[in-house]
C-alpha positions in Angstrom: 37.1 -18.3 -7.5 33.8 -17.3 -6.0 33.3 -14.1 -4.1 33.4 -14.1 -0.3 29.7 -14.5 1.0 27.7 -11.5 2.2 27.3 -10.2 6.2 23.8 -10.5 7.1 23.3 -6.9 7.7 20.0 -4.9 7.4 20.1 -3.6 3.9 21.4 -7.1 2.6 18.0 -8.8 4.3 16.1 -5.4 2.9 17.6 -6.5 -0.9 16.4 -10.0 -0.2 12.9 -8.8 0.9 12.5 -7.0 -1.9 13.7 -9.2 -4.5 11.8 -12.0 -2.8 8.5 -10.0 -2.9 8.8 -9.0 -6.9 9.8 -12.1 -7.6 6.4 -13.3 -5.9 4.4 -10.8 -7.5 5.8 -12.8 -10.6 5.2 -16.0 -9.6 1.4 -15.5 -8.6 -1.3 -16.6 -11.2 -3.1 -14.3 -13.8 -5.5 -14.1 -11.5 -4.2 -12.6 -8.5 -2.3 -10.1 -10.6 -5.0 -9.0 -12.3 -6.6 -8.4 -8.7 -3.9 -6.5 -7.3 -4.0 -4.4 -10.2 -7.5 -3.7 -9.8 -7.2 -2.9 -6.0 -4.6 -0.7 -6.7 -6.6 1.4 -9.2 -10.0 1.4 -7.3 -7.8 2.7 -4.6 -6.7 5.3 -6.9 -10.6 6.1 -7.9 -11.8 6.3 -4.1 -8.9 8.7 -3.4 -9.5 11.0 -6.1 -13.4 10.8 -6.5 -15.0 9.6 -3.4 -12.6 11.7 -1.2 -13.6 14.6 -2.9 -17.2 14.0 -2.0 -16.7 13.6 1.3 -14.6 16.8 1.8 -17.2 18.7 0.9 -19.9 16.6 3.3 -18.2 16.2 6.6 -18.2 19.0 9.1 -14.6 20.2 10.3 -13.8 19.2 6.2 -9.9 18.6 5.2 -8.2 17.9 8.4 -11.0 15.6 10.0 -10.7 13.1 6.8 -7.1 13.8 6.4 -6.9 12.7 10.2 -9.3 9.7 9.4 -7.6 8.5 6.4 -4.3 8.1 8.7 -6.0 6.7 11.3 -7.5 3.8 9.1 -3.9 3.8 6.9 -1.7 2.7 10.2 -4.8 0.7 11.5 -4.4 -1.4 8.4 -0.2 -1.4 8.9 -0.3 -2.2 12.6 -2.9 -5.0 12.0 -1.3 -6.4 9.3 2.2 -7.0 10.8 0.9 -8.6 14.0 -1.5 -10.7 12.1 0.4 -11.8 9.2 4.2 -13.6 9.6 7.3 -12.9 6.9 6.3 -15.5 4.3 3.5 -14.9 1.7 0.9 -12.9 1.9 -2.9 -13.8 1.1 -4.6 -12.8 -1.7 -6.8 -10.3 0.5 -4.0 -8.7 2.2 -2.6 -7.9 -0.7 -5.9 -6.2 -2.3 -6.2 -4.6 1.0 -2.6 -3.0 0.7 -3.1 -1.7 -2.8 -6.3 0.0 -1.9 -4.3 1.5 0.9 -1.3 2.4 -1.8 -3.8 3.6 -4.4 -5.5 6.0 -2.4 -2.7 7.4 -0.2 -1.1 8.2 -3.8 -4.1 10.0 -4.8 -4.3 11.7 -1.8 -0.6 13.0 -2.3 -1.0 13.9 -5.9 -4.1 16.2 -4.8 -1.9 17.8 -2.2 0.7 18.2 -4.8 -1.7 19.7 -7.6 -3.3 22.2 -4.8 0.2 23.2 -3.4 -0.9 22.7 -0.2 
C-alpha cells in the first residue's frame, strides 16, 4: 500500500524548494562549487575587514553604513526576484548571493561580539 499523496500546501512546496535547491548545489560542476565557496568567504572578508575600514572613514560612522549595507542587501533581493524566474539560478547570481550571505553574517557576528 502506498501512502496517500501530499496537499500542496506552503510548507510542502517550502520542503521541495529546499531539497530541490541542495540537491542543485550537488549537481553543479567542481567549478561552480568551488566559486560559491569563494563568494561566500570573500563576503565574509569584506564584512569583517573592509567594513571595519570604512566605519572608521565615513562621517555619521555605524548607522550610515549599517543603513547602506541594508539598502544595497534588499536592492540585491528585490532585483533578484523580478529578474530571475523559479528554476536555476546563474552562476553570477549565485556568487552575488553568497557575497551578500557572507557579509551580512559577518556583520551579525560583529554585532554579536560587541554586544551591541
Amino acid at each position: 500500500m502506498s501512502p496517500p499523496p501530499l496537499q500542496q500546501t506552503r510548507y510542502a512546496t517550502l520542503e521541495r524548494r529546499l531539497a530541490s535547491s541542495l540537491l542543485g548545489q550537488l549537481r553543479r560542476s567542481w567549478r561552480s562549487a568551488s566559486l560559491a565557496l569563494l563568494a561566500l568567504l570573500l563576503g565574509y572578508y569584506a564584512g569583517q575587514n573592509v567594513l571595519t575600514l570604512l566605519v572608521v572613514r565615513i562621517p555619521g560612522g555605524r548607522p550610515l553604513l549599517v543603513l547602506a549595507l541594508v539598502v544595497v542587501t534588499e536592492l540585491v533581493i528585490r532585483l533578484r526576484t523580478r529578474l530571475l524566474a523559479e528554476g536555476e539560478r546563474p552562476l553570477g547570481w549565485v556568487m552575488l548571493d553568497n557575497l551578500r550571505i557572507g557579509s551580512t553574517y559577518a556583520v551579525v557576528l560583529e554585532a554579536f561580539k560587541l554586544g551591541t
